[in-house]
PyMOL CGO cylinders between C-alpha atoms (Angstrom):
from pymol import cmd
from pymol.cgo import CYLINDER

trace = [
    CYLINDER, 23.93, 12.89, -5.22, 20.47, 11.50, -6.31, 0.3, 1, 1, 1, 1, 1, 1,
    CYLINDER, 20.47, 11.50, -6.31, 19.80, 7.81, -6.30, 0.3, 1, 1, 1, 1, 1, 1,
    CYLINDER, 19.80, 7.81, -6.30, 19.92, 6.68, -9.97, 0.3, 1, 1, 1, 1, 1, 1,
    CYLINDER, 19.92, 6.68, -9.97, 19.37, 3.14, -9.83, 0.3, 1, 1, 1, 1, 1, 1,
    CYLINDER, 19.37, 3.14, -9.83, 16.77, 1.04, -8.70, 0.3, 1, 1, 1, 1, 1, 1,
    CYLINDER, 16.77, 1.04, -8.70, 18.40, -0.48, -6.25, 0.3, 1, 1, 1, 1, 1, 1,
    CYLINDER, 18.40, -0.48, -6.25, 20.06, 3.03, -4.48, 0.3, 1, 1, 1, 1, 1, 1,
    CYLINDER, 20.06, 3.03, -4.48, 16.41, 4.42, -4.90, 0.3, 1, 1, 1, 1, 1, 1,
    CYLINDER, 16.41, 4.42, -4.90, 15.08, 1.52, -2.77, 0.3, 1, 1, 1, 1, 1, 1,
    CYLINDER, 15.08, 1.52, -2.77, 17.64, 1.31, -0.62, 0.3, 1, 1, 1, 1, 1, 1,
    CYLINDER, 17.64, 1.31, -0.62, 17.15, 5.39, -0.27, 0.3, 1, 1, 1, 1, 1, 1,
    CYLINDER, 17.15, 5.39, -0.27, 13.48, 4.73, 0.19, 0.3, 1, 1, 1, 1, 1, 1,
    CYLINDER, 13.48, 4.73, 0.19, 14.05, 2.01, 3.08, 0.3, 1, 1, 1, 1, 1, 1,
    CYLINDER, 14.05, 2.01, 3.08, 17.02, 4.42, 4.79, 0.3, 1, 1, 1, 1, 1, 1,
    CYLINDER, 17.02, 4.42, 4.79, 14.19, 7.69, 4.68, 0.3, 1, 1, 1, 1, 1, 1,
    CYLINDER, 14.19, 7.69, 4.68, 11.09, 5.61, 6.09, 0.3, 1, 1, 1, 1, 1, 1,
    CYLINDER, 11.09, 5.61, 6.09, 13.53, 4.26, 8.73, 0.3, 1, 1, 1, 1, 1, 1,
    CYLINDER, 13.53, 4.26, 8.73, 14.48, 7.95, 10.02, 0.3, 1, 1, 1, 1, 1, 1,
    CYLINDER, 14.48, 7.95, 10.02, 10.94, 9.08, 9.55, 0.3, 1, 1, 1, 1, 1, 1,
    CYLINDER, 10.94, 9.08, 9.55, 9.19, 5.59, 11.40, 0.3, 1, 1, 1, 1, 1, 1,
    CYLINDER, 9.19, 5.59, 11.40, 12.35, 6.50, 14.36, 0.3, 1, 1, 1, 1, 1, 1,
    CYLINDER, 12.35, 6.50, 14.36, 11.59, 9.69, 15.02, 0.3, 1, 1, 1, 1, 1, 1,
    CYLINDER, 11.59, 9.69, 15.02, 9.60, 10.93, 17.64, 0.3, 1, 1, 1, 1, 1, 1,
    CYLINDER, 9.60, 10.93, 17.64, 8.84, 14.24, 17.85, 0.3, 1, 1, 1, 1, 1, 1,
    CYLINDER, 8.84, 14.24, 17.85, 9.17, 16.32, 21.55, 0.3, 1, 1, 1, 1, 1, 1,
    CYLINDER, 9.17, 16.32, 21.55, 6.96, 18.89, 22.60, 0.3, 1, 1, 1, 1, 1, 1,
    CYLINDER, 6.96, 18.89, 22.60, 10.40, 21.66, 21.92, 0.3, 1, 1, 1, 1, 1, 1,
    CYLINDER, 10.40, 21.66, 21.92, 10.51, 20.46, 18.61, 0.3, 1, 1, 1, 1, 1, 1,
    CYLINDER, 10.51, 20.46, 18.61, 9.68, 23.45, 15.78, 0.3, 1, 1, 1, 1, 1, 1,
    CYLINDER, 9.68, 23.45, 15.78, 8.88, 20.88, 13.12, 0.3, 1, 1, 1, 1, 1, 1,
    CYLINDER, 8.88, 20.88, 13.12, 4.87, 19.90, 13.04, 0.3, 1, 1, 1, 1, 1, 1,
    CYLINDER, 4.87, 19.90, 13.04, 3.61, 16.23, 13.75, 0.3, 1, 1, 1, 1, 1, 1,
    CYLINDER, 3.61, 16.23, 13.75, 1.11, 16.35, 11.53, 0.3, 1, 1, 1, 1, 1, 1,
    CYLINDER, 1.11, 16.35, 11.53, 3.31, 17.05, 8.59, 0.3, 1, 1, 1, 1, 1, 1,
    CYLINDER, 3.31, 17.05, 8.59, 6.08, 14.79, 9.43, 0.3, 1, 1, 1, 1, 1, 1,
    CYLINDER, 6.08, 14.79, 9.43, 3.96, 11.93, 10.00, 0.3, 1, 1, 1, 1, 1, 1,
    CYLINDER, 3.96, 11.93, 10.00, 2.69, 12.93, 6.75, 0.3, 1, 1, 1, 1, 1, 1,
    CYLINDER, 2.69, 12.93, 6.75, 5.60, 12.69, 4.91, 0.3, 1, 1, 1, 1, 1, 1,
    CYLINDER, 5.60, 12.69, 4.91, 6.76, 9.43, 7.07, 0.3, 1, 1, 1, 1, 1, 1,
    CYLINDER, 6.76, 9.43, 7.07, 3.28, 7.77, 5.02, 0.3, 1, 1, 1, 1, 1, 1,
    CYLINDER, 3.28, 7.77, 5.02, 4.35, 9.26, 1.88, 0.3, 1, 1, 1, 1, 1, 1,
    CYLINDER, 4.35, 9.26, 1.88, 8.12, 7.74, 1.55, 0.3, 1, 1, 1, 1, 1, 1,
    CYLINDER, 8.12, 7.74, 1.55, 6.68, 4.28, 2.50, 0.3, 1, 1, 1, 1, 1, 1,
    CYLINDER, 6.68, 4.28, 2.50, 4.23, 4.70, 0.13, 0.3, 1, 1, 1, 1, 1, 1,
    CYLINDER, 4.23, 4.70, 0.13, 6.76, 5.41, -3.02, 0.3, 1, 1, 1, 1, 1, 1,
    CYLINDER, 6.76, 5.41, -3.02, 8.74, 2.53, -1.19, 0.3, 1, 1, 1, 1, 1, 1,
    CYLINDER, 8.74, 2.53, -1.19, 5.83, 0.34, -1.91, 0.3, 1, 1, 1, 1, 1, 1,
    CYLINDER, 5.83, 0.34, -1.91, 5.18, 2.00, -5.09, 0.3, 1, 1, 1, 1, 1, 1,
    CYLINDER, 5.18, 2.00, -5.09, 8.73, 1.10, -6.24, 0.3, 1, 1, 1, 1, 1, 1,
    CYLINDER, 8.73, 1.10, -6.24, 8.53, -2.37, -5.40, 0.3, 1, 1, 1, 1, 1, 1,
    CYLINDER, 8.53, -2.37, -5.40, 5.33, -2.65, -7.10, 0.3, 1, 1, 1, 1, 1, 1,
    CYLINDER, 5.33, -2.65, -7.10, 6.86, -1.13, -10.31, 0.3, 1, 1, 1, 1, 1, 1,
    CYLINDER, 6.86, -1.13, -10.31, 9.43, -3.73, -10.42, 0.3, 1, 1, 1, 1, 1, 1,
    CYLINDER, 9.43, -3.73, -10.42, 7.58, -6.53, -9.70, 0.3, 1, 1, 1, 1, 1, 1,
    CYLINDER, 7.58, -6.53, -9.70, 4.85, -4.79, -12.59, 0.3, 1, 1, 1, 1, 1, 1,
    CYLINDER, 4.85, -4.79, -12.59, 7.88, -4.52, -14.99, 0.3, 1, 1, 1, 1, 1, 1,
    CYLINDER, 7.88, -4.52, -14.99, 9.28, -8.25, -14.08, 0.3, 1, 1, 1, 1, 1, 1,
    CYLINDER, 9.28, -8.25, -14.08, 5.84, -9.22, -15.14, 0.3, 1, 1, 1, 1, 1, 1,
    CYLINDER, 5.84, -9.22, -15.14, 5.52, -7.83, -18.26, 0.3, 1, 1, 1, 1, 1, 1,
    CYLINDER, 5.52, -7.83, -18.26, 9.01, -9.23, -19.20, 0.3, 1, 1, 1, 1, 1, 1,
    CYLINDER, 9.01, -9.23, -19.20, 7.95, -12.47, -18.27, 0.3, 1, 1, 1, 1, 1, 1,
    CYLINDER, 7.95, -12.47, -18.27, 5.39, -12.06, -20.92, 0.3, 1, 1, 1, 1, 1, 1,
    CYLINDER, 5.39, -12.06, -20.92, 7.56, -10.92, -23.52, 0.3, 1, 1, 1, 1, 1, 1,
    CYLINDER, 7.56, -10.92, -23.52, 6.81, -7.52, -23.56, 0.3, 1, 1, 1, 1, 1, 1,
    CYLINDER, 6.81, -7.52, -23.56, 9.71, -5.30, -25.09, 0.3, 1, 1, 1, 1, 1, 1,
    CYLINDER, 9.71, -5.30, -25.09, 11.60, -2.55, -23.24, 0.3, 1, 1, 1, 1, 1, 1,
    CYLINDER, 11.60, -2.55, -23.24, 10.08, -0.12, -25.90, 0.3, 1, 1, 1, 1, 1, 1,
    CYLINDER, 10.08, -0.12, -25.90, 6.35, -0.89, -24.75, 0.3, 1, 1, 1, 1, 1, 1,
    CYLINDER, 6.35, -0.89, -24.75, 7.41, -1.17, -21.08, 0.3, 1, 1, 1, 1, 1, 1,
    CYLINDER, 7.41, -1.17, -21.08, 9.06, 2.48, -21.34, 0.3, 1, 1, 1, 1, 1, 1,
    CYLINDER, 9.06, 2.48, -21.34, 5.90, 3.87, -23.10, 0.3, 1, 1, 1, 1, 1, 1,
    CYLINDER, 5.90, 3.87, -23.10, 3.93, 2.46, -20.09, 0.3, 1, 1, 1, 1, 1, 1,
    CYLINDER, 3.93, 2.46, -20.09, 5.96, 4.57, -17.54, 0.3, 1, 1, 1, 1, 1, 1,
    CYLINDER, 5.96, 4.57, -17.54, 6.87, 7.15, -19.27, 0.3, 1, 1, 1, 1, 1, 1,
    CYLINDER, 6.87, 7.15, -19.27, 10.38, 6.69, -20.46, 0.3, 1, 1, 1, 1, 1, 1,
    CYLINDER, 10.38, 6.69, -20.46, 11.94, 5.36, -23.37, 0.3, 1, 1, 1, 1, 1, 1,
    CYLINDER, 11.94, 5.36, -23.37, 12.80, 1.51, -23.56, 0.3, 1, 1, 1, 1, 1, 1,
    CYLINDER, 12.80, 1.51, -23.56, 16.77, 2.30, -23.34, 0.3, 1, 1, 1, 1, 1, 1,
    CYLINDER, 16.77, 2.30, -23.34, 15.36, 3.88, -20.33, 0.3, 1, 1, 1, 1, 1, 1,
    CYLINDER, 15.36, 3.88, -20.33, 13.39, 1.54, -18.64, 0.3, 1, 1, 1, 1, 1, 1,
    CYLINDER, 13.39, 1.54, -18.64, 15.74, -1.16, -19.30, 0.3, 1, 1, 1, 1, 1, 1,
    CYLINDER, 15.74, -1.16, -19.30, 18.82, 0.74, -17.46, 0.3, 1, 1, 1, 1, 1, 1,
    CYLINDER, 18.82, 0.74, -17.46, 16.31, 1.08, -14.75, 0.3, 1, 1, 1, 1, 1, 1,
    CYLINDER, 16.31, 1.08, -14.75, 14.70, -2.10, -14.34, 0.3, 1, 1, 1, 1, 1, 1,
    CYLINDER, 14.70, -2.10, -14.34, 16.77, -4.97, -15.95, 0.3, 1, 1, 1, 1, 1, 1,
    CYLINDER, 16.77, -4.97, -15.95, 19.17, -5.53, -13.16, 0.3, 1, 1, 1, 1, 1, 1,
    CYLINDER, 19.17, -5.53, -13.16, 16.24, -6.11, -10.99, 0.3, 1, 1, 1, 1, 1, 1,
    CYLINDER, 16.24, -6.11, -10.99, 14.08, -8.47, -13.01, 0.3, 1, 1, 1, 1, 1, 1,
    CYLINDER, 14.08, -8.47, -13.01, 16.73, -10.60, -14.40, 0.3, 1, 1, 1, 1, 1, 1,
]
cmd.load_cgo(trace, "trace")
């Protein structure tokens, strides 16, 4: 099952860079370096990205934008953005 909540897709984020920032590829491995470590800077970057978003979104509720305005920002509706990101800028 897919993360649906903020907090699972952080903690996701955080459990994926940890397996990607342990592992250390051996010479009989079939998977390729270069990708992995690829993909190892990629899920710490959305784990950055995510905590950016929320700290973004706390922000903007600080200033009293609306859940409708903050949805149309990223993309979703404000019921949307508000199931998302409420628990974690209250």
């Amino acid at each position: 099952m897919m993360p649906r909540t903020v907090d699972e897709i952080l903690q996701h984020a955080d459990e994926l860079a940890a397996r990607f920032e342990d592992y250390e590829p051996r010479a009989g491995d079939e998977l390729d370096p270069v990708a992995l470590a690829s993909l190892r800077e990629a899920v710490a970057e959305r784990s950055e990205a995510e905590r950016h978003m929320v700290d973004a979104v706390r922000q903007a509720r600080a200033a009293g934008l609306s859940w409708s305005a903050i949805g149309g920002f990223v993309g979703t509706s404000g019921e949307a953005a508000r199931q998302r990101y409420s628990s974690r800028v209250a």
